[in-house]
ROGUMI-758697 format. One record per residue (C-alpha): residue in one letter; x, y, z. Coordinates in nm, 4 decimals, decimal comma. Layout:
REM ROGUMI-758697
(rec 'A'; (X; Y; Z));
...
//
This chain:
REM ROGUMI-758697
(rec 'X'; (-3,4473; 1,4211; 12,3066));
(rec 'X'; (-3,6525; 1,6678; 12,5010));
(rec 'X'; (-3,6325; 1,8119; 12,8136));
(rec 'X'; (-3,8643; 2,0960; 13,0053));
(rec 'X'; (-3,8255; 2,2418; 13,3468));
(rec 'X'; (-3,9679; 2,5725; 13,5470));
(rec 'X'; (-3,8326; 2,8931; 13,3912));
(rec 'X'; (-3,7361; 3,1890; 13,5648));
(rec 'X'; (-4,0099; 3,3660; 13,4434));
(rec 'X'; (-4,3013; 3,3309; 13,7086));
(rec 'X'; (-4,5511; 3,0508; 13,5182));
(rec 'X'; (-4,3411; 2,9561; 13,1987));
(rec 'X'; (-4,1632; 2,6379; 13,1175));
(rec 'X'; (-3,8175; 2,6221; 12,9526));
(rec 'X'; (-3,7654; 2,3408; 12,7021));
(rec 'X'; (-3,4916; 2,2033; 12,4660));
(rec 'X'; (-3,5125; 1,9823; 12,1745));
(rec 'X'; (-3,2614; 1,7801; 11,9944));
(rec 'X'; (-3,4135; 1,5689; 11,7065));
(rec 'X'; (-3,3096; 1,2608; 11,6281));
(rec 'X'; (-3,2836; 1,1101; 11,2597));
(rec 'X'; (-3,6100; 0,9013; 11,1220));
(rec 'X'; (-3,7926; 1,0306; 11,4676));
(rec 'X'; (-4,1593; 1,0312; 11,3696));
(rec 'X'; (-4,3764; 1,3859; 11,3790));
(rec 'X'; (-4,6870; 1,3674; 11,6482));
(rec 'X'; (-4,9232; 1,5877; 11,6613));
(rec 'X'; (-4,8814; 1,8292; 11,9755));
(rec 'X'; (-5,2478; 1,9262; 12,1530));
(rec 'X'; (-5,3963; 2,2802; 12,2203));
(rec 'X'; (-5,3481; 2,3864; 12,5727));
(rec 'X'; (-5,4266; 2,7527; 12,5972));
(rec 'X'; (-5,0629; 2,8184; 12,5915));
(rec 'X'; (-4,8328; 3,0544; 12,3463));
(rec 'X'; (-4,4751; 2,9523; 12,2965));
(rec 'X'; (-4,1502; 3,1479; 12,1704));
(rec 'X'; (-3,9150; 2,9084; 11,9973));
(rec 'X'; (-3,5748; 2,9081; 11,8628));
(rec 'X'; (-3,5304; 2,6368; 11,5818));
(rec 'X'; (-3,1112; 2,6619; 11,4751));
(rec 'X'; (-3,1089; 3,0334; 11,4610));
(rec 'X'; (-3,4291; 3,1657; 11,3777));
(rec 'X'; (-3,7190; 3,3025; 11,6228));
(rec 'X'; (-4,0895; 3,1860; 11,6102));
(rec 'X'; (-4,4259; 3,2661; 11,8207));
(rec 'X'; (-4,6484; 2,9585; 11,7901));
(rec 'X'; (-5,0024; 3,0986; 11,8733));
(rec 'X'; (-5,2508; 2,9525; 12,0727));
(rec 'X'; (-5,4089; 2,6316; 11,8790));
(rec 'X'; (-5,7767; 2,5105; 11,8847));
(rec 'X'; (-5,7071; 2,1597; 11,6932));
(rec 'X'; (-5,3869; 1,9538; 11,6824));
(rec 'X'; (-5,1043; 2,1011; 11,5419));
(rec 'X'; (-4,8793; 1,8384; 11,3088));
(rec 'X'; (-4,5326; 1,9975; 11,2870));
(rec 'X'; (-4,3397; 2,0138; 10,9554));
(rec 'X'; (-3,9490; 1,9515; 11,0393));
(rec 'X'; (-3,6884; 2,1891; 10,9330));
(rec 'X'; (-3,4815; 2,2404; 11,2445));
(rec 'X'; (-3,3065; 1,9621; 11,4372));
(rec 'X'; (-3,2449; 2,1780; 11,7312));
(rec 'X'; (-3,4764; 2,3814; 11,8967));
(rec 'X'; (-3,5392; 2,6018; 12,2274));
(rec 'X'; (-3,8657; 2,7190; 12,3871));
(rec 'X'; (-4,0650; 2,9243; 12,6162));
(rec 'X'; (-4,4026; 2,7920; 12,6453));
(rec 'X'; (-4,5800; 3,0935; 12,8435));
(rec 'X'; (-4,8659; 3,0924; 13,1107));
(rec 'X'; (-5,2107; 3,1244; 12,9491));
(rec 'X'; (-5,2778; 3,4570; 12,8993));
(rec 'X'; (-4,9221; 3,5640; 12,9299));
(rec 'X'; (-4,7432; 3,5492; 12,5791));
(rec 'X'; (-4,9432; 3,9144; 12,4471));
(rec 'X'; (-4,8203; 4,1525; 12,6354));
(rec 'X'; (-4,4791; 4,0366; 12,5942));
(rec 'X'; (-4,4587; 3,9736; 12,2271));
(rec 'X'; (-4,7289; 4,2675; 12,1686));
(rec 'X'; (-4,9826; 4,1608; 12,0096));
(rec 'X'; (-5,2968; 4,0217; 12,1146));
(rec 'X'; (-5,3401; 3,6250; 12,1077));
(rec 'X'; (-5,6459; 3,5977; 11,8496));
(rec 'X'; (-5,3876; 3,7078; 11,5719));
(rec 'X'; (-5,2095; 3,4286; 11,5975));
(rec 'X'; (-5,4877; 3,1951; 11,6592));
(rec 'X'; (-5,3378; 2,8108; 11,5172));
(rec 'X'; (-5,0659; 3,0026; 11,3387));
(rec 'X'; (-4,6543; 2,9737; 11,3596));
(rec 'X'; (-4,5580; 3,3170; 11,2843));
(rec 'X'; (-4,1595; 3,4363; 11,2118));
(rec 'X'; (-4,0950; 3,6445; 11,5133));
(rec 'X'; (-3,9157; 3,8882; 11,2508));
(rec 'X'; (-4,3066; 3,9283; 11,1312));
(rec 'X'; (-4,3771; 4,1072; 11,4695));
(rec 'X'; (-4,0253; 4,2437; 11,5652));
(rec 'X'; (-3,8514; 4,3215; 11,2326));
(rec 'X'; (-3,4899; 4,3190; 11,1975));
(rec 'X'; (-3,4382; 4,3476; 11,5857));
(rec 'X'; (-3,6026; 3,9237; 11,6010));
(rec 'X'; (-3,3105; 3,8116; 11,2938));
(rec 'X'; (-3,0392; 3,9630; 11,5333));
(rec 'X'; (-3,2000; 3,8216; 11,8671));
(rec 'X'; (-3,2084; 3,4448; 11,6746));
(rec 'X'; (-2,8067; 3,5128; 11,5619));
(rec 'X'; (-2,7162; 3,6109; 11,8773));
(rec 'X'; (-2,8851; 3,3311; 12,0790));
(rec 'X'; (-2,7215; 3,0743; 11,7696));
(rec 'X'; (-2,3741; 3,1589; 11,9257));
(rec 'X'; (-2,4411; 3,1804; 12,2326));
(rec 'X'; (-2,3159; 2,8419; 12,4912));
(rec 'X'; (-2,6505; 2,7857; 12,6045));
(rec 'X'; (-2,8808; 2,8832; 12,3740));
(rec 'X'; (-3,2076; 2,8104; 12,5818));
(rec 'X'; (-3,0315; 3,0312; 12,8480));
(rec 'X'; (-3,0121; 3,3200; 12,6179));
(rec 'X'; (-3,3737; 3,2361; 12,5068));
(rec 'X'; (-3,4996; 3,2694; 12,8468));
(rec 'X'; (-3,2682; 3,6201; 12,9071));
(rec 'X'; (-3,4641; 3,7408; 12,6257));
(rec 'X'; (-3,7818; 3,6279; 12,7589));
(rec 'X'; (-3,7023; 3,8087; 13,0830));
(rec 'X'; (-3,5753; 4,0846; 12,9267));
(rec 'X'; (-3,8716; 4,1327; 12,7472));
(rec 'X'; (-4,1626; 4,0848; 13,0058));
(rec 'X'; (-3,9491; 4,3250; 13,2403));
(rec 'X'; (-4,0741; 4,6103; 13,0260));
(rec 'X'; (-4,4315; 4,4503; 12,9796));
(rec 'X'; (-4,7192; 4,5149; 13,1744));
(rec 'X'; (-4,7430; 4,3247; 13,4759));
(rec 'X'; (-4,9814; 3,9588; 13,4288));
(rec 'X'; (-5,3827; 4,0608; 13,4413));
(rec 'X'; (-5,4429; 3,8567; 13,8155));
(rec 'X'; (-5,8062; 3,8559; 13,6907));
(rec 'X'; (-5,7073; 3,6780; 13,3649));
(rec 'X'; (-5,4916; 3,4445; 13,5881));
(rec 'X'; (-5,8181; 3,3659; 13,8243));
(rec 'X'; (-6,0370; 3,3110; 13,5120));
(rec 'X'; (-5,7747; 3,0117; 13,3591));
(rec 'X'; (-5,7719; 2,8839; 13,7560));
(rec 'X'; (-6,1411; 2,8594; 13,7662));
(rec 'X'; (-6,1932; 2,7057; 13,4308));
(rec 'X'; (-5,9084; 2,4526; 13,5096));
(rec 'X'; (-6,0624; 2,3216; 13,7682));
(rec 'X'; (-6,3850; 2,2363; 13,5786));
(rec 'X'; (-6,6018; 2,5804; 13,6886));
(rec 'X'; (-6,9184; 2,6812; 13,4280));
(rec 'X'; (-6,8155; 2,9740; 13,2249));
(rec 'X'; (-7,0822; 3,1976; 13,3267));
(rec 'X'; (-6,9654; 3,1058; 13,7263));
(rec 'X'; (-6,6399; 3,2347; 13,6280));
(rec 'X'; (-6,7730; 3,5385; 13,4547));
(rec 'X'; (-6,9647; 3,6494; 13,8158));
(rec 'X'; (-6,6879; 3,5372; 14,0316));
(rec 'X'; (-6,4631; 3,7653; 13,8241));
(rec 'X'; (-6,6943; 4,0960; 13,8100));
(rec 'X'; (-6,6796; 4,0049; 13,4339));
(rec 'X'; (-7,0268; 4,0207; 13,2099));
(rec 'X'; (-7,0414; 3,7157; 12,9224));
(rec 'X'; (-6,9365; 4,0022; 12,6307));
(rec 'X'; (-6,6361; 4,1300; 12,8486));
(rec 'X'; (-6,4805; 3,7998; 12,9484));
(rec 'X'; (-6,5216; 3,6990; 12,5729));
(rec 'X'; (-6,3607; 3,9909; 12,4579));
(rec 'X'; (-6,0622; 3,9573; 12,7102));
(rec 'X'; (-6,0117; 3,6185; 12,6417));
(rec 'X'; (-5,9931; 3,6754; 12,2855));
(rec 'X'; (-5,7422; 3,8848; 12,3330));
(rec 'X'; (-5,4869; 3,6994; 12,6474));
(rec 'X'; (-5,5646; 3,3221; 12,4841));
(rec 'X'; (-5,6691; 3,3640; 12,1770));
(rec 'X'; (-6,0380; 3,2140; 12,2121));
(rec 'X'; (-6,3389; 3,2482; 12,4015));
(rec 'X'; (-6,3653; 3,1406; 12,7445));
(rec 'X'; (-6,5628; 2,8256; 12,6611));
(rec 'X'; (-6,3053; 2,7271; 12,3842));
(rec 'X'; (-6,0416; 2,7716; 12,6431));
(rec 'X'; (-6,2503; 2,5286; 12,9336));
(rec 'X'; (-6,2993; 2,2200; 12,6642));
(rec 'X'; (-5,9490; 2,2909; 12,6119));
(rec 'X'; (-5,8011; 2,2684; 12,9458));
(rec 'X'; (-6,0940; 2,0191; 13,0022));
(rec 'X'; (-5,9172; 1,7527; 12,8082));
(rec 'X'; (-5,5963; 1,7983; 12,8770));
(rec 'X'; (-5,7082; 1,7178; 13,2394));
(rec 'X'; (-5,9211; 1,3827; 13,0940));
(rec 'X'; (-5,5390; 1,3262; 12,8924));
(rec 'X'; (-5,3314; 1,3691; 13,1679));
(rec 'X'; (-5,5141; 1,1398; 13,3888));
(rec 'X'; (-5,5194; 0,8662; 13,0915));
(rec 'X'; (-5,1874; 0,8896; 13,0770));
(rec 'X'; (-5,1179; 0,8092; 13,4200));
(rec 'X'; (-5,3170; 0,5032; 13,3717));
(rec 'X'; (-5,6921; 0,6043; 13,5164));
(rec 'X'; (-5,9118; 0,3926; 13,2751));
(rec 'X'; (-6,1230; 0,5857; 13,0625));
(rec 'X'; (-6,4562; 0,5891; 13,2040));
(rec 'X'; (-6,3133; 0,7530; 13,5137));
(rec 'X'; (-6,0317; 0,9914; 13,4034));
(rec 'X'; (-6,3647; 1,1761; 13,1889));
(rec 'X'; (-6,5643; 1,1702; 13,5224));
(rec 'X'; (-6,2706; 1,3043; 13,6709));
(rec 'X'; (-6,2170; 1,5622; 13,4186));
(rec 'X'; (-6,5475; 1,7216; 13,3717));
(rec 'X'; (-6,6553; 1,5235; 13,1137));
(rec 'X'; (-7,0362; 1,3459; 13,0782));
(rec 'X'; (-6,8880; 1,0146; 13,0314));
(rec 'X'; (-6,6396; 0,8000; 12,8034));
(rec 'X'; (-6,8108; 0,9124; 12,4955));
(rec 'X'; (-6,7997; 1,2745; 12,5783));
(rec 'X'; (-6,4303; 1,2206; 12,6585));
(rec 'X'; (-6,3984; 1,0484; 12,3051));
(rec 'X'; (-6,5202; 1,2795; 12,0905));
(rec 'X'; (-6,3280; 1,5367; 12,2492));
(rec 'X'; (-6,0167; 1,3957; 12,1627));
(rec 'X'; (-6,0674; 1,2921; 11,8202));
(rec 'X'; (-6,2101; 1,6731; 11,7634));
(rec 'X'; (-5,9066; 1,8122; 11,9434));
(rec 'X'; (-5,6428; 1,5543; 11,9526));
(rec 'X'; (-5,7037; 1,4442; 11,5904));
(rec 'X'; (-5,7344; 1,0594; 11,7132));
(rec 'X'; (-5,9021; 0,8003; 11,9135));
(rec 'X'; (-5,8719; 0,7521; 12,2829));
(rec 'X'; (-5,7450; 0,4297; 12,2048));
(rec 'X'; (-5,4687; 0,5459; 11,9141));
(rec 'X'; (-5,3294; 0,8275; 12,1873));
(rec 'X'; (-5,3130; 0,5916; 12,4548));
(rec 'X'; (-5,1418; 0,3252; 12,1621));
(rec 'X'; (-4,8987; 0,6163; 12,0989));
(rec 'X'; (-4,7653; 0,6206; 12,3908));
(rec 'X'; (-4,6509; 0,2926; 12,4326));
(rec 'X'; (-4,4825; 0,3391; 12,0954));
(rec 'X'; (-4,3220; 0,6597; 12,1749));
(rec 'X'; (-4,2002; 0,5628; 12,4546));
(rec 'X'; (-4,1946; 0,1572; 12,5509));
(rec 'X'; (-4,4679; 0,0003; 12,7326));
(rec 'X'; (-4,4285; 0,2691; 13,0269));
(rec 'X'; (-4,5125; 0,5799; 12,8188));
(rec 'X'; (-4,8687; 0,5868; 12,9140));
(rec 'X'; (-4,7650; 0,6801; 13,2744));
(rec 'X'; (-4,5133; 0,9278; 13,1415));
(rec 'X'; (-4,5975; 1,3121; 12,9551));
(rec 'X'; (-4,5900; 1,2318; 12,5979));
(rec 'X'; (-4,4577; 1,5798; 12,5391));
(rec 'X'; (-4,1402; 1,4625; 12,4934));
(rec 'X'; (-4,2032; 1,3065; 12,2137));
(rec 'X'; (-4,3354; 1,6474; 12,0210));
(rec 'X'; (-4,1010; 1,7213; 11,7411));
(rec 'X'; (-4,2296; 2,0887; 11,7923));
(rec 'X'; (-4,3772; 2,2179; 12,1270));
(rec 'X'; (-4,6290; 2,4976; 12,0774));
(rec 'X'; (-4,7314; 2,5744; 12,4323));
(rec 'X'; (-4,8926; 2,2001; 12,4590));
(rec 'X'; (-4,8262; 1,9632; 12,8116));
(rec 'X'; (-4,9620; 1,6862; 12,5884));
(rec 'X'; (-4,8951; 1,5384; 12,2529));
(rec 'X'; (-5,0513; 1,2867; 12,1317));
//
């Protein structure tokens, strides 16, 4: 079962996961996002992705952070393009210090609690969120040109590249396709019929919306939309299909 809700810290999400016997692995989207996970005692980053990820199981129970865009570098310390579709043993960034943290958190009540003290902890002694990095994932969310964004941020095309490399782990037109179809996604899953949920998105039409999500998403529009009803009952297509990701990486859609 999996569950998500606002986390203390300002634009992250705090999720659990319990996995249940013969449950079968989905791919989980890119979304811009960086997550830090505990899977039954040990301490993970899952970097920003630019194709579906498929999960391999080896936990059944698992905590996350999935961070705001841009967020997850300064607090881990290190910059997002490093750990560009990789899952990466926190111990590989932290040492010793991230085998203790995952122990502790293991006997701890609440474990996603203690994950999200940690998470706290850690961004308390972090630089503060770049507001300009926050504007530039605002404007390409809601479907602005690159190069608009660039000028409304007092950025030039090299800077904003280089930034964005850096806070998300791609360029800044990487990151717009992606949050592009997650829009197109979201509104498919709420039922808009194809044709309009890519208007509605950004997208040129149906086909543009199409090939999107079998280059991103790994699958047909009409295999996501059939994997919802499967994951889920015949209501599923209304409902987030994260909750069916074995795995979150940072994604607010599986497919």
């Amino acid at each position: 079962m999996y569950e998500e809700h606002p986390a203390l810290l300002d634009g992250a999400v705090l999720w659990t996961r319990a996995l249940r016997r013969a449950e079968p692995v989905r791919p989980v989207l890119p979304d811009g996002c960086m997550d830090l996970i505990w899977a039954d005692g040990s301490l993970l980053v899952a970097g920003p992705d630019t194709t579906a990820y498929v999960p391999g199981e080896t936990a059944t129970r698992y905590a996350g952070i999935r961070f705001a865009p841009g967020d997850a570098p300064g607090i881990l310390g290190v910059p997002a393009h490093e750990l560009r579709d990789r899952r990466v043993a926190l111990a590989e960034l932290w040492g010793g210090e991230a085998r203790r943290l995952g122990e502790r958190i293991a006997e701890a009540p609440d474990p996603a609690a203690a994950l999200e003290d940690l998470a706290l902890r850690r961004a308390a002694g972090a630089p503060a969120p770049d507001p300009l990095l926050r504007a530039v994932v605002a404007r390409l969310d809601a479907g602005r040109p690159v190069a608009e964004t660039a000028d409304a941020v007092g950025l030039g095309a090299r800077q904003l590249h280089r930034r964005s490399l850096e806070a998300f782990g791609y360029g800044p037109k990487t990151l717009a396709r992606i949050l592009r179809i997650q829009r197109a996604l979201t509104l498919v899953r709420a039922g808009v019929p194809y044709a309009a949920a890519a208007l509605r998105a950004g997208c040129a039409d149906q086909a543009h919306l199409a090939r999107e999500t079998r280059a991103l998403a790994g699958m047909t529009l009409s295999a996501y939309t059939a994997s919802l009803v499967v994951a889920g009952g015949a209501g599923a297509a209304g409902a987030s299909a994260k909750s069916e990701t074995p795995l979150p990486s940072g994604s607010v859609t599986t497919a």
